[in-house]
N, C-alpha and C positions, 0 to 999 in steps of 0.2 A: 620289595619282596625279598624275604631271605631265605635262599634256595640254596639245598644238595648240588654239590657241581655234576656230580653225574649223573644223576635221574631227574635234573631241575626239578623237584618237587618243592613246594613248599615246609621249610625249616621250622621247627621252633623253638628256635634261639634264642631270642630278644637280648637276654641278659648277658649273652657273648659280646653284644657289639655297643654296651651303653659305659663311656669312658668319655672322660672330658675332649674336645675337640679347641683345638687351637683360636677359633673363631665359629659363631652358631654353637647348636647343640645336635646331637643326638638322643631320641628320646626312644620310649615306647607307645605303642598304640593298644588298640582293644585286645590286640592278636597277636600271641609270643612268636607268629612267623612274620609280623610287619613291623618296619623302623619306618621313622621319621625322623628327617634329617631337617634343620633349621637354620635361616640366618639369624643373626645379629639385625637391629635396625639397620639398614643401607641407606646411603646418601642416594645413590642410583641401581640401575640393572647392571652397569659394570662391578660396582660393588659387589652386588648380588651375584653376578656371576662366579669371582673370586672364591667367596665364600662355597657356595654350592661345588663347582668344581674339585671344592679340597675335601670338603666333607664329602661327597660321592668317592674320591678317592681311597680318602681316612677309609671308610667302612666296606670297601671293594676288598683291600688292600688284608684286614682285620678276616674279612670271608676269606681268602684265597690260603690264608694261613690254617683256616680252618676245614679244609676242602666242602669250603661253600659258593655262592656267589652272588650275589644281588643285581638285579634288575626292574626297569618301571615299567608299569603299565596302568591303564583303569581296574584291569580286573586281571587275576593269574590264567591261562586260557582253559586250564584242565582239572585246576585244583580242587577240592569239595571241602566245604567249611567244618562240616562233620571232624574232621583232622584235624581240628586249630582246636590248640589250647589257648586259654584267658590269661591275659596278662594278671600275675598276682597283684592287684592293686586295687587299693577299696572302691575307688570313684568306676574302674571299668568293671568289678566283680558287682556293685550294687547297679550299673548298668544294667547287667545281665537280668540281674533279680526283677529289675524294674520290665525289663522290654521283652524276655524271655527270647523264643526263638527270631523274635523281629533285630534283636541285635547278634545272637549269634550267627547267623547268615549274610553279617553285613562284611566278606570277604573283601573289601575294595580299597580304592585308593589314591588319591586324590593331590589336587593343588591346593593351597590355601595361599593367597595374596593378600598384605597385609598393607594400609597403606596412611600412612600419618597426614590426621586431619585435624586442625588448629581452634576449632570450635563446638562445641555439642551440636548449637542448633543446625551446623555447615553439615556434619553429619549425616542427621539424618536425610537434609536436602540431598548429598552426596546418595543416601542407602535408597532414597525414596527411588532416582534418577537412574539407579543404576538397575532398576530393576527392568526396562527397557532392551537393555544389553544383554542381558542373560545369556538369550538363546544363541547370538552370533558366538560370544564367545563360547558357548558351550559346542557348537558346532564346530569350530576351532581344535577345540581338543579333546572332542570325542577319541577316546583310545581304548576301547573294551568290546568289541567283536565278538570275544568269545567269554563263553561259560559252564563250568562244568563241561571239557570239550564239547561242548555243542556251538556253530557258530548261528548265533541267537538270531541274526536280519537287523539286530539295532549297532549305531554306531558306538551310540555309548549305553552298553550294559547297566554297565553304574548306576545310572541314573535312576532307572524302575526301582534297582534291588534296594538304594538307599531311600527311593521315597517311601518304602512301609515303616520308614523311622515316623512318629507325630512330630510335628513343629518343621518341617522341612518343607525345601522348594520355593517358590516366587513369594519373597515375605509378604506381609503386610505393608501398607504405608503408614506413617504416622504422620501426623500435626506439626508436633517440633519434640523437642526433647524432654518437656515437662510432659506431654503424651506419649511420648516414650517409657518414662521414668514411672509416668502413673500404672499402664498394663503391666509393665516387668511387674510392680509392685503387687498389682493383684492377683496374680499367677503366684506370686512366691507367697504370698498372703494366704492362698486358698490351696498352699502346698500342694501344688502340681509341677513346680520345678523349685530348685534350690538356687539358683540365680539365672541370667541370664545367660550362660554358657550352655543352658541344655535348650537354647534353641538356636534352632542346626541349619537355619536357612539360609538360602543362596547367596544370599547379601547378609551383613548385619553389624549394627555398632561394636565394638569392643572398646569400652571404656577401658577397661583396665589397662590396654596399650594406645588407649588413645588413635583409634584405628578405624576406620570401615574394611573389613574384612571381607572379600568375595572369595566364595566356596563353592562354587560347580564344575569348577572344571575336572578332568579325568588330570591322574599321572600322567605326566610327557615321557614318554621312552629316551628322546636326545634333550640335554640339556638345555641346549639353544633353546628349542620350543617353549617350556617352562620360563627362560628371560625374555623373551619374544611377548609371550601371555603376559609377563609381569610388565614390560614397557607399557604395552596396551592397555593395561588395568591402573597404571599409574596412569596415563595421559588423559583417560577417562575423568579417574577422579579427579584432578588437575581442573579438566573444564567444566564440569557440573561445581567445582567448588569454585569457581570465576561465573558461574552463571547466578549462583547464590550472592555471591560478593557484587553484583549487577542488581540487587537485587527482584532479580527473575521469577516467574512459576512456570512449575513444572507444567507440560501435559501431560494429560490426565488417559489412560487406558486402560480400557476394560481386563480386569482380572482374568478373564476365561480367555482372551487372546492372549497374553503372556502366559500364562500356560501350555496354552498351543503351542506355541512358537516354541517352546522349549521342549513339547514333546517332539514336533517336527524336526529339532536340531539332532535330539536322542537317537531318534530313528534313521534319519539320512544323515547326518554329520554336515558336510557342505556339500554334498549331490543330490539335495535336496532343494528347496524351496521354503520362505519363510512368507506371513505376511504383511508388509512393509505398513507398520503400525504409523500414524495414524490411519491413514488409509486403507483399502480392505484388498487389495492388490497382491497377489503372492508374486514374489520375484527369486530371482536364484538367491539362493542361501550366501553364494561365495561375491556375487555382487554387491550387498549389505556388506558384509565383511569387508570386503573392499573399499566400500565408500568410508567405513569405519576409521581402517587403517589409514587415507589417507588424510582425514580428518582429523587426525593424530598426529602427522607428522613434526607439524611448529611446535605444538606441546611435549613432544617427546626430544625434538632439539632441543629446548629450552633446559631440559631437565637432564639432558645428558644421556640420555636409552637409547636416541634414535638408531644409532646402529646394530638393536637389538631385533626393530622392529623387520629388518631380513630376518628373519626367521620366521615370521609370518607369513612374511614372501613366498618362505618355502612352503611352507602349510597350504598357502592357497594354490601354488604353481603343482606340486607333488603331491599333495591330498595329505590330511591328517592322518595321524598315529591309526587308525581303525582302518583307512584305506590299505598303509601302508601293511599291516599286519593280514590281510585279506591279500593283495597279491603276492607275499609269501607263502601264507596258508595254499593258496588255488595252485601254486608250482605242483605240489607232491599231497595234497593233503594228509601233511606230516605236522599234528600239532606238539611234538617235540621239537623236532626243526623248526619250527614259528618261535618257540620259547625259547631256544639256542640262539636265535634273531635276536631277539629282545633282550638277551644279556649281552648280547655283544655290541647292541644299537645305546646301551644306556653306560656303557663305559665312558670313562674320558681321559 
C-alpha cells in the first residue's frame, strides 16, 4: 500500500516508486496506489528473504522522501476503491473494460508464491494436490479484518471481494498437461481469455516460468510471515512432487468441501475449525496447520527454509495478521491507530 504519511490514506503514486531495484523488481498493479515488489528466482527462503527485505527497504526508503509511506495488509482498513485511479496500462485499462465494476473494487493484496517445477506433467500433479491445502494455508494468513472502516466478522476480507472476479478460487483439476493444454486452448479459441494468465485461481501452472504458482493468501504485514508462508509452500510442493515421482494418485475430494474449507478459513482465520478432508470430522483449524507444519519439517531442512518455518510458529502461537490487527483495533477503536500499526509492523 502507498500511503500519505500523515493521513495514511491511500496514495496514487505508482509511478513515484517504479526504478530498477538492485535485485527483484518493482512493479505496478491494477491501482496507481498499489506496488508490488518481486524476487528474483531464489535458491531458498533465505534468498528470498534477502531480497524482499532490501526491496521493502528500497521503496519505504523512496516514500519517506516523498512524505509517504508503505505498508502490508489483505485489504487497507478505511480506504474506498472509488479513490483509486487505474494504472495507465493497456492489459490493466482493457481489464477494466472487460470486468467493469467487478474489477474496480478489487482494492486488495495479496501473496503470490512461486515455485520451480521440473516437469509439466509433475505440475499439474503438484496444482492438482495442492488444492487440498488451500484452506490451512489461507487460514494462516488471513490479514484483512477490515473494510471500508467497517470490521467485516471475516478473517480475510480479500477473499469474498476477490471471488466476484470469473475464473477464481479452488481450480479445477485436470488429467495431465495435454488436458491442461487442451482447455487453455479452447477458452483462448472461443475468445473468453487471451491466455492463461487471466485465470486467477488459487493454484495454477505458470508455464512461462516454469512454476506452480499458489495465490490465496492475504499480504503479510511482518516479513517473516510472508518467508514462513513461502517455506511452507515450497516444502509442500517438494512432497507432492516426490509423491508424483513415486508414482502415486492423488485423493480424490469432493469440490463443494474444498470450497467449504476455504470459506471456513475466510471467515475464522485459525479460530475456527476446518473439515479434516478426507473424513467429514471438523477439527480446529490451527491443529491441521499444525500437523502441516510439522510434516514439513525434513523437507524444509532439506531445502534450506527450515528456519523460516518459526514464523509459523509465530502465527499459530500469536494468531495471524487479522487477529493481530483486531486486538489493536478493540484497544481504542481508532482505525488510524490500526493503520499506524501496520506501517510500523511492515518496516524492516
Amino acid at each position: 500500500m502507498i500511503l500519505d504519511a500523515d493521513s495514511l490514506e491511500l496514495v496514487n503514486a505508482i509511478e513515484t516508486f517504479l526504478e530498477p531495484a538492485p535485485r527483484g523488481e518493482i512493479k505496478p498493479e491494477l491501482m496507481e496506489s498499489v506496488l508490488e515488489v518481486s524476487t528474483d528466482p531464489c535458491a531458498n527462503t533465505a534468498e528470498a528473504g534477502e531480497q524482499l527485505r532490501a526491496l521493502r527497504r528500497q521503496v519505504s526508503r523512496r516514500a519517506a522522501s516523498k512524505s509517504m509511506a508503505i505498508a502490508a495488509s489483505g485489504t487497507h482498513p478505511f480506504a474506498k476503491w472509488e479513490d483509486q485511479r487505474i494504472v495507465a496500462r493497456s492489459r490493466y485499462r482493457d481489464l477494466i473494460s472487460a470486468l467493469r465494476f467487478v474489477a474496480r473494487q478489487e482494492l486488495i493484496f495479496g501473496v503470490h508464491v512461486h515455485v520451480g517445477v521440473d516437469d509439466p506433467d509433475k505440475a499439474i500433479h503438484v496444482a492438482n494436490g495442492m488444492r487440498v491445502h488451500v484452506p490451512v494455508l489461507l487460514g494462516l494468513s488471513a490479514n484483512s479484518p477490515f473494510w471500508r472502516s467497517d470490521q467485516t466478522g471475516m478473517a480475510s476480507t480479500r477473499t469474498p471481494i476477490f471471488r466476484a472476479f470469473p475464473r477464481v478460487g479452488i481450480p479445477p483439476t485436470y488429467k495431465n498437461w495435454e488436458d491442461y493444454e487442451r482447455r487453455i486452448e479452447f477458452m483462448m479459441q472461443a475468445r473468453v481469455i487471451e491466455d492463461y494468465t487471466y485465470l486467477w485461481h488459487d493454484v495454477r501452472p505458470h508455464p512461462n516460468f516454469g512454476t506452480v504458482e499458489i495465490r490465496m493468501m492475504d499480504s503479510q504485514t511482518r516479513v517473516e510471515h510472508t518467508l514462513g508462508l513461502a517455506a511452507l509452500v515450497q516444502g509442500l510442493v517438494r512432497e507432492l512432487g516426490e509423491h508424483f515421482d513415486a508414482g502415486k494418485r492423488l485423493s480424490r475430494y469432493p469440490f463443494e468441501m474444498l470450497d467449504e474449507n476455504k470459506w471456513l478459513a475466510a471467515r475464522h482465520g485459525l479460530e475456527g475449525e476446518l473439515v479434516d478432508l478426507p473424513h467429514n470430522q471438523r477439527v480446529p483449524t490451527k491443529a491441521l496447520a499444525r500437523r502441516l507444519l510439522d510434516r514439513m519439517r525434513d523437507h524444509c531442512r532439506d531445502l534450506g527454509s527450515e528456519p523460516d518455518l518459526e514464523a509459523v510458529e509465530d502465527l499459530l502461537e500469536r494468531g495471524n495478521g487479522a487477529a493481530r490487527q483486531s486486538v489493536v483495533y478493540e484497544a481504542n477503536h481508532d482505525i488510524r491507530e490500526l493503520m499506524a500499526e501496520i506501517v510500523t509492523a511492515s518496516a524492516v
